[in-house]
C-alpha positions in Angstrom: -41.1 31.4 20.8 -41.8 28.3 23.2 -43.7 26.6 20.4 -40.6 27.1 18.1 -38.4 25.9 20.4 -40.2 23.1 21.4 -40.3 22.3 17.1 -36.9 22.3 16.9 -36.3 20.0 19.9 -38.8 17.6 18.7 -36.8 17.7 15.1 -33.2 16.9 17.0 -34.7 14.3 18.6 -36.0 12.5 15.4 -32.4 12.9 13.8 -31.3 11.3 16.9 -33.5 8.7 16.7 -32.7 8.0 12.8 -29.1 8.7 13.9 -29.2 5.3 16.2 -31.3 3.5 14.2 -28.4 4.1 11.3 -25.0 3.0 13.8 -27.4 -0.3 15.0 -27.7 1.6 18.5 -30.1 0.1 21.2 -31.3 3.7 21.7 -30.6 7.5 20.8 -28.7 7.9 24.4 -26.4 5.1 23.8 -25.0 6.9 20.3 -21.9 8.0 22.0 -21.3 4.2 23.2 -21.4 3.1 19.4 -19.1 6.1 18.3 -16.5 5.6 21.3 -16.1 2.4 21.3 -12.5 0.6 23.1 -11.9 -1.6 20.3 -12.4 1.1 17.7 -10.2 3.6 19.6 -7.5 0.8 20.5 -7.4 -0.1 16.5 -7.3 3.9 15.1 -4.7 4.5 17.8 -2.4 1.7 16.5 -2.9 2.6 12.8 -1.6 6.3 14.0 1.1 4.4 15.4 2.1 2.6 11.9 2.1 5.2 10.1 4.2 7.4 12.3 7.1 4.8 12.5 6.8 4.5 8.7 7.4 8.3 8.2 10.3 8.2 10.9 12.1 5.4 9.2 11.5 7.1 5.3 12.7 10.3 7.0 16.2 10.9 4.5 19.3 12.0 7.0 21.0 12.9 4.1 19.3 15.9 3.6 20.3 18.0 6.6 20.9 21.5 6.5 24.9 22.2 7.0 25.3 23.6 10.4 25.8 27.2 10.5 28.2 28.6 13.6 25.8 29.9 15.9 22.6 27.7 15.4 22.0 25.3 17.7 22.2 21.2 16.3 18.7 19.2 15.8 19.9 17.2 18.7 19.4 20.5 20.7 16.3 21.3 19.3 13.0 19.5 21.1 11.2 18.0 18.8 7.4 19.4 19.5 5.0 16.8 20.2 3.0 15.0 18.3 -0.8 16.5 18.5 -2.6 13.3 17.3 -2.0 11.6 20.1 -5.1 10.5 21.9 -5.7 10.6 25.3 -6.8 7.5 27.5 -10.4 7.5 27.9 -11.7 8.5 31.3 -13.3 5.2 32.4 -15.3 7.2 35.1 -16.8 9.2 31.8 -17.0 6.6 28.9 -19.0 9.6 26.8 -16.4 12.1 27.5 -14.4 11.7 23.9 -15.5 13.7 21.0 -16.5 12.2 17.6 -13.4 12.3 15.5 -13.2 9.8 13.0 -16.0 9.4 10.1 -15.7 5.4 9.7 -18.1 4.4 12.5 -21.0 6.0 10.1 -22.1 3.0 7.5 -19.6 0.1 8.4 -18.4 -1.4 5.3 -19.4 1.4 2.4 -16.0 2.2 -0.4 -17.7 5.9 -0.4 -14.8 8.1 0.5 -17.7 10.8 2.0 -19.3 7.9 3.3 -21.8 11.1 5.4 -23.5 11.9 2.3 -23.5 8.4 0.4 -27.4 7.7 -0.1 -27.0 4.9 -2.5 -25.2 3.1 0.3 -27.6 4.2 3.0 -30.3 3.1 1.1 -28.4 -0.4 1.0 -27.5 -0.6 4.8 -31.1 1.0 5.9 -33.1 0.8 3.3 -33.9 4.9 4.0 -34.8 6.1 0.5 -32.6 9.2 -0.2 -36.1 11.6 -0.6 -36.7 10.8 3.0 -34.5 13.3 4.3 -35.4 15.9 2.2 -36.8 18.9 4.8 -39.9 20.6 5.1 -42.0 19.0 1.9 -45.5 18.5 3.9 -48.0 21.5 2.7 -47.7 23.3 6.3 -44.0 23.8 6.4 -43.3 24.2 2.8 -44.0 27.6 2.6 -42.6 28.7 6.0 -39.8 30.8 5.1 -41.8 32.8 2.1 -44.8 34.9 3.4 -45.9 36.1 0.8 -46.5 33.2 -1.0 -47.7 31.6 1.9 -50.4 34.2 2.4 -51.0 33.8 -1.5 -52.3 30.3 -0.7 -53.8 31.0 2.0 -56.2 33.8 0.5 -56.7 30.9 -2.8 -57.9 28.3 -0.6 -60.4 30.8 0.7 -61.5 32.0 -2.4 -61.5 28.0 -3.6 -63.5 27.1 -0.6 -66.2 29.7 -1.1 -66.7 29.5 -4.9 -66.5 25.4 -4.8 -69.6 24.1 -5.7 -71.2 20.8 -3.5 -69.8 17.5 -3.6 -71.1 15.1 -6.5 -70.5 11.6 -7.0 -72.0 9.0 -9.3 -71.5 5.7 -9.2 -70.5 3.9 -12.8 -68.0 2.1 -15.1 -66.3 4.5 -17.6 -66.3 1.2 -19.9 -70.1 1.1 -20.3 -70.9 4.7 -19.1 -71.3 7.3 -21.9 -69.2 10.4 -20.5 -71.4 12.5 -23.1 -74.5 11.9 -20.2 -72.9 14.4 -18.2 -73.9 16.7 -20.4 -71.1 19.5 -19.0 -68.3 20.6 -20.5 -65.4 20.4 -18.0 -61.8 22.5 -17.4 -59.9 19.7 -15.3 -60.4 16.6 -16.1 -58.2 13.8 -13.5 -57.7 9.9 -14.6 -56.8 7.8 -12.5 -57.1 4.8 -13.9 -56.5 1.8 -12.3 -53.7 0.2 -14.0 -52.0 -3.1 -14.0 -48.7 -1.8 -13.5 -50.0 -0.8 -9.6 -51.2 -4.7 -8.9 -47.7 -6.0 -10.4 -45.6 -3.7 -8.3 -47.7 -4.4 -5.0 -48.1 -8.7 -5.4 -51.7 -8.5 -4.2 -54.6 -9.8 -6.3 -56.6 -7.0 -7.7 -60.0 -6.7 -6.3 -61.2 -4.4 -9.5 -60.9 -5.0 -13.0 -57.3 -3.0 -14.6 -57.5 -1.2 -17.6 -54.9 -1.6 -19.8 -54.2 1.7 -22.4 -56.0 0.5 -25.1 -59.0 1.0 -23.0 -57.8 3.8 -21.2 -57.6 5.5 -25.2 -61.0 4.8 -26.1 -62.3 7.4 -23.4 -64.1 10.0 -24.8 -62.4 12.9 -23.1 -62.8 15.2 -26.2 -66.1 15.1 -25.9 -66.2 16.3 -22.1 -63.6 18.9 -22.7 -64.1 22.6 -22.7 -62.4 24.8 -26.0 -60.0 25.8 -23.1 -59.4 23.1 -20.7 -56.5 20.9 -18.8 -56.4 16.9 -18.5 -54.5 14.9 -15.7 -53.4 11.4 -16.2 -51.6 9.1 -13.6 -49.5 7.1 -15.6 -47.6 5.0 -13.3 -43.3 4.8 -13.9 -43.1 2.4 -16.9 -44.8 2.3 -20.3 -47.7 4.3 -19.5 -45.0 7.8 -19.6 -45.4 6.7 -23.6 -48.6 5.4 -23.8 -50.1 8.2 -21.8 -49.2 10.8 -24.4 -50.5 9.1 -27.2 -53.8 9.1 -25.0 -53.6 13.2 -24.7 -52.6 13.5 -28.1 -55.8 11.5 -29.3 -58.0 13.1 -27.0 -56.7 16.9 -28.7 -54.5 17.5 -25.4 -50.6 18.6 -25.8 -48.8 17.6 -23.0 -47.3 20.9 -21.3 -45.9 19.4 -18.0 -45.5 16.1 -16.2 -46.1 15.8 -12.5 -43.9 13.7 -10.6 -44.7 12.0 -7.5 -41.4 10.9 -5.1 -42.6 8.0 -2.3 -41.1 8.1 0.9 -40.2 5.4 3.4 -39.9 6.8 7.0 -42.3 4.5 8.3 -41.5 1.4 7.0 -37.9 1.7 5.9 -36.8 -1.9 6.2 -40.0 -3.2 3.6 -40.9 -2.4 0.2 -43.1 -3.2 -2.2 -42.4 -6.5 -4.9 -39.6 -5.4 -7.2 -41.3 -4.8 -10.9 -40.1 -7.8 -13.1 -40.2 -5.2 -15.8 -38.2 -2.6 -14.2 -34.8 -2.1 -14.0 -34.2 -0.1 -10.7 -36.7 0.1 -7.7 -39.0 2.2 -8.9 -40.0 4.8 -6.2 -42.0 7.4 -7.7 -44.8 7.8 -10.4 -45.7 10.1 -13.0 -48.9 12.6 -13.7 -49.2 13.8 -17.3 -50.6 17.6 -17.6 -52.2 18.0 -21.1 -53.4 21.6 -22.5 -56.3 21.8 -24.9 -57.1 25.2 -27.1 -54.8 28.8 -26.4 -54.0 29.8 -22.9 -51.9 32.0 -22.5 -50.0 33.1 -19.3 -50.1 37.2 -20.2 -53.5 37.6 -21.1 -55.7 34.7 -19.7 -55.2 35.1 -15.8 -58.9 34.7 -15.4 -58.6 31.3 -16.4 -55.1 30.1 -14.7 -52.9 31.4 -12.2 -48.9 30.2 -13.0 -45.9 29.9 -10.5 -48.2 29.2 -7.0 -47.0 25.1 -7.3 -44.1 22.7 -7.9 -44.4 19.8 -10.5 -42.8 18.0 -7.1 -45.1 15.8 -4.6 -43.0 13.9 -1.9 -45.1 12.2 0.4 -45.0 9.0 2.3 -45.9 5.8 0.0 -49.3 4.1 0.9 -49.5 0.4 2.4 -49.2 -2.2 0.5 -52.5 -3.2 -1.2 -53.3 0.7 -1.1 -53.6 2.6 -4.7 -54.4 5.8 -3.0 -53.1 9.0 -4.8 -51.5 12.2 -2.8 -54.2 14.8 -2.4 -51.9 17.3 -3.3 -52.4 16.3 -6.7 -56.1 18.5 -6.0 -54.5 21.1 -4.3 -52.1 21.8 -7.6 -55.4 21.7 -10.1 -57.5 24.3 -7.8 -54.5 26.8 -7.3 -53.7 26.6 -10.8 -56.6 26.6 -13.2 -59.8 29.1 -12.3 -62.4 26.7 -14.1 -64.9 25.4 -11.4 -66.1 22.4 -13.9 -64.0 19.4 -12.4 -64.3 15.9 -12.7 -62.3 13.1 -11.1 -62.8 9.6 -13.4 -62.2 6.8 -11.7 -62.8 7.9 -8.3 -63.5 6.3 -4.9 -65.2 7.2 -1.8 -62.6 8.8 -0.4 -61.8 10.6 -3.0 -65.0 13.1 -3.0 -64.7 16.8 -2.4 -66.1 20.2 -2.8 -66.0 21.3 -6.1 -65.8 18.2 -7.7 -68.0 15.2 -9.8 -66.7 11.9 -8.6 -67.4 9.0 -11.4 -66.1 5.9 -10.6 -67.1 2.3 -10.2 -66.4 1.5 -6.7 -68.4 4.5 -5.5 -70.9 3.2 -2.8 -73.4 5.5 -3.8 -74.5 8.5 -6.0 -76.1 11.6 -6.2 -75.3 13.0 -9.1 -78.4 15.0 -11.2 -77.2 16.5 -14.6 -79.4 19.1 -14.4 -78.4 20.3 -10.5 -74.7 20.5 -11.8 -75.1 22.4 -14.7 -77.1 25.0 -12.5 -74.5 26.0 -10.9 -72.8 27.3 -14.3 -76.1 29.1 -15.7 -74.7 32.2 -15.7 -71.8 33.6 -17.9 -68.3 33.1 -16.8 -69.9 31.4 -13.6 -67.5 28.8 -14.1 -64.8 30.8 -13.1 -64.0 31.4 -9.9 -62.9 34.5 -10.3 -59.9 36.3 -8.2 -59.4 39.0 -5.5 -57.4 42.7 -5.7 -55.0 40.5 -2.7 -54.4 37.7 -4.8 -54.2 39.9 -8.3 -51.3 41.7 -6.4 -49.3 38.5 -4.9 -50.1 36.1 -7.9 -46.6 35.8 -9.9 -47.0 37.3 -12.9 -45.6 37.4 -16.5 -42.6 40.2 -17.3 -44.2 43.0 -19.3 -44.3 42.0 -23.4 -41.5 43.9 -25.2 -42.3 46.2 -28.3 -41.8 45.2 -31.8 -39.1 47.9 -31.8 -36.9 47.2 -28.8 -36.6 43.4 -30.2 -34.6 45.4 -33.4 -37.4 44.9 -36.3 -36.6 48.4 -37.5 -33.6 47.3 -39.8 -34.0 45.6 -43.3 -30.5 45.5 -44.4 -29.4 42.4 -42.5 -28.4 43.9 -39.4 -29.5 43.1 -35.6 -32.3 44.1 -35.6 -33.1 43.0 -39.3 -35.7 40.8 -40.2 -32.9 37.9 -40.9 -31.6 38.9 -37.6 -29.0 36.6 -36.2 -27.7 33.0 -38.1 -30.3 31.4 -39.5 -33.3 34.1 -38.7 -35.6 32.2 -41.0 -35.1 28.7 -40.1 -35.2 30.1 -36.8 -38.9 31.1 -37.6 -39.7 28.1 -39.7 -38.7 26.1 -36.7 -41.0 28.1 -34.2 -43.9 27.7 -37.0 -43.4 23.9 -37.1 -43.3 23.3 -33.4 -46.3 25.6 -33.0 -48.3 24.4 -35.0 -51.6 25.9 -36.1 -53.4 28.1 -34.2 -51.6 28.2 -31.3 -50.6 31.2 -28.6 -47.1 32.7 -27.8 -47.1 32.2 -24.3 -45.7 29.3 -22.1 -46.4 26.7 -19.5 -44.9 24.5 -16.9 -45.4 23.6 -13.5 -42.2 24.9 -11.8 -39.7 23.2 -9.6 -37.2 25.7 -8.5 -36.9 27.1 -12.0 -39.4 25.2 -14.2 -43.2 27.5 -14.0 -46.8 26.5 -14.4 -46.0 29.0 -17.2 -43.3 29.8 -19.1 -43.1 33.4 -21.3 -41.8 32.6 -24.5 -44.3 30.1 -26.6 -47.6 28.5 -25.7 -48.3 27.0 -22.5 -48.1 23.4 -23.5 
């Protein structure tokens, strides 16, 4: 209870602190100075003022009430007093009067709710509107959900028992021949080092960029399982476009896109060179989720597990000069997809972990041995993970299929539950066969954010 308490405290105190640092206070003590001040008061008092000798003199005498014998006239009547008048401020107590008035927040803003006007905040502060979104680190997220919170728990267990050692190997994807890995991988992360990252941040690059032509000529097919998932960082510009046409030529359909939201709390008052190609500030960037082969939500939980993550990472943007990448972008591959065959392209030192093949060409050093990796996957279905009866039970889970007969497919005159079922029940189906496409499953995908899933029931997960 004392360690709650003291939480909350620390949490009213950072409000505070953002609180003073939005009014141009000296300190989070002196807000009530800022909010109370003589001149302010003095200048609301006489607007009151105006406007009540305005009302008196419109006030129409013309429109009395006839007086009735008996009543008393209005002369007779006290007139109650007015309630907005202000008391004089105790000079003993300068803090004493209460907030009242809403136009000492963001001097200067035409927002008639200037409380909740971010835009404007943004302008006055330069606070990014995402920065006062609550409870978005990893350790909070899940605070008022236990069960899902115990979900992950018992997955990063199980992740950090099956995850096989660190491997790393130092080499240029333009020169290296992916094909010398001689594994077969299900997740496959690029993060390519792309021009777009140098522009935004006006530093010199210290590594070559790749532009997309480049980035297309990667022989992911060749590395990727029959079943298998790819994940591209794609910056905020023409690499959303570009990035697809990658997947696509690779055999991937893109099923989700992962969106990264930057924060500002730290340095709110600097950001990065504005983009000459951009139209706003840009302030997030995107990672593309590809699906290659039939997976399918219903029947392949040994291979993925839907629902656990968001397609949402808001985290604090790097320094400038820094092209690091949240590391929650691992913790939504591992919690999702089962297969234990990772590899990270484009890595750097600190990007090596358990479970994972780092190839990149700023590694420092290597010790990667084809032969030692593929060891660890001698076995069948060793490259699974594999689940637990706890997890099995607090996994999210797809609804239960419905027969053929309670969707109506008894009826053949025409009827609801006929086969031309419905307006249009064949261009319904011709439309479902086109978008399909050959070979494909009946199940969906999706990462979800409050309503969009890792998986969605309905068509293939892609």
């Amino acid at each position: 209870m004392n360690s709650r308490l003291q939480e909350i405290r620390e949490k009213q105190k950072l409000r505070r602190q953002l609180l003073a640092q939005q009014l141009g206070a000296e300190s989070a003590d002196s807000i009530g100075a800022v909010l109370n001040s003589k001149d302010e008061l003095k200048e609301i008092e006489e607007t009151r003022e105006t406007y009540r000798a305005s009302f008196d003199a419109a006030g129409p005498s013309s429109k009395r009430k006839p007086q009735v014998e008996g009543e008393d006239t209005e002369e007779d009547v006290e007139e109650p007093k007015e309630e907005l008048e202000m008391q004089p401020p105790d000079e003993s107590n300068p803090y004493e009067e209460v907030y009242k008035d809403s136009t000492t927040f963001l001097k200067g803003t035409q927002s008639l709710n200037p409380h909740n006007d971010y835009c404007q905040h943004f302008v006055d502060t330069g606070h990014r509107p995402q920065n006062f979104i609550r409870d978005v680190g990893l350790a909070d997220r899940f605070e008022e959900y236990p069960k899902l919170r115990e979900l992950i728990r018992l997955k990063d267990e199980l992740i950090s028992t099956t995850n096989t050692p660190p491997m790393y190997l130092q080499a240029d994807p333009e020169h290296f021949d992916l094909r010398d890995l001689k594994t077969k991988f299900d997740v496959i992360l690029l993060e390519p080092p792309l021009e777009e990252y140098y522009r935004e941040s006006g530093i010199p690059h210290t590594e070559r960029y790749w532009n997309w032509d480049d980035i297309m000529k990667l022989e992911i097919e060749e590395i990727s399982a029959l079943r298998s998932f790819v994940f591209l960082w794609c910056g905020s510009g023409e690499g959303l476009d570009l990035g697809r046409m990658c997947l696509r030529k690779w055999g991937f359909r893109r099923c989700e896109d992962i969106c990264w939201i930057k924060t500002n709390k730290n340095n709110p008052g600097k950001t990065k060179t504005l983009d000459p190609k951009a139209v706003f500030q840009r302030t997030k960037e995107h990672c593309l989720m590809g699906i290659k082969g039939t997976v399918r939500r219903s029947t392949d939980g040994d291979f993925i597990h839907a629902n656990v993550d968001i397609d949402l990472i808001i985290t604090e943007e790097p320094e400038i000069g820094n092209v690091e990448k949240p590391v929650e972008i691992f913790h939504i591959i591992e919690h999702f997809c089962l297969g234990r065959r990772r590899l990270h392209l484009f890595g750097r030192d600190s990007t090596i972990r358990p479970g994972w093949l780092t190839v990149g060409p700023t590694l420092t050093n290597s010790n990667f041995n084809s032969e030692s990796y593929s060891s660890h996957f001698s076995i069948t279905q060793s490259h699974l993970s594999g689940c637990t009866e706890e997890i099995e039970r607090l996994r999210p889970k797809s609804p239960p299929s419905k027969l053929k007969s309670d969707r109506g497919g008894g009826s053949s005159r025409g009827g609801r539950g006929g086969p031309n079922a419905g307006r249009g029940g064949d261009r319904g189906r011709e439309r479902n066969r086109s978008f399909r496409g050959t070979g494909e499953g009946s199940e969906g995908g999706g990462v979800h954010t409050a309503g969009s899933h890792l998986a969605r029931d309905g068509q293939t997960l892609y």
